[in-house]
N, C-alpha and C positions, 0 to 999 in steps of 0.2 A: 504494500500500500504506500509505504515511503514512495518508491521507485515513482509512483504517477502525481504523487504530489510535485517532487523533482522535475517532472517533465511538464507539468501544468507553469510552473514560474518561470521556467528556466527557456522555456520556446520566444515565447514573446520577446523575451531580451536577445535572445541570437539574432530575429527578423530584424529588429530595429538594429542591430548593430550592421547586419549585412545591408539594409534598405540605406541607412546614413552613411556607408562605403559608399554605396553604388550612385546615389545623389552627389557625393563630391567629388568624385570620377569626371561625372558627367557636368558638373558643372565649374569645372578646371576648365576640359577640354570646350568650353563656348567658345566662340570666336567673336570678336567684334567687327562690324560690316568693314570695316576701316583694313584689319586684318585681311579678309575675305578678298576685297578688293585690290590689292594688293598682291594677294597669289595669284587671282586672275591676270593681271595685267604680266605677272612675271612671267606663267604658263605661256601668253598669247606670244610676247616676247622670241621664248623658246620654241615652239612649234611653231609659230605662221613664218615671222619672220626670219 
C-alpha cells in the first residue's frame, strides 16, 4: 500500500519537472524576426547569388 501512495505524489512532480524542461528548450530556441531575417538574407546570399 506504501508503494501506491509513492506513486500517487511522486508522478505529478516528474511531469512538471519534464513539462518545465521541455518549455525552456523551447523557449531558448525562439528566434527573433530580426534573427530570422537575417538567415534569410544570408541563405539567399549563398545559393542564388
Amino acid at each position: 500500500m506504501v508503494m501506491y501512495h509513492e506513486i500517487i505524489i511522486f508522478t505529478p512532480i516528474f511531469a512538471l519537472l519534464i513539462g518545465f524542461i521541455v518549455f525552456a528548450i523551447f523557449k531558448k530556441r525562439k528566434r527573433s524576426a530580426k534573427s530570422i531575417y537575417k538567415l534569410i538574407d544570408d541563405l539567399e546570399k549563398k545559393y542564388i547569388y
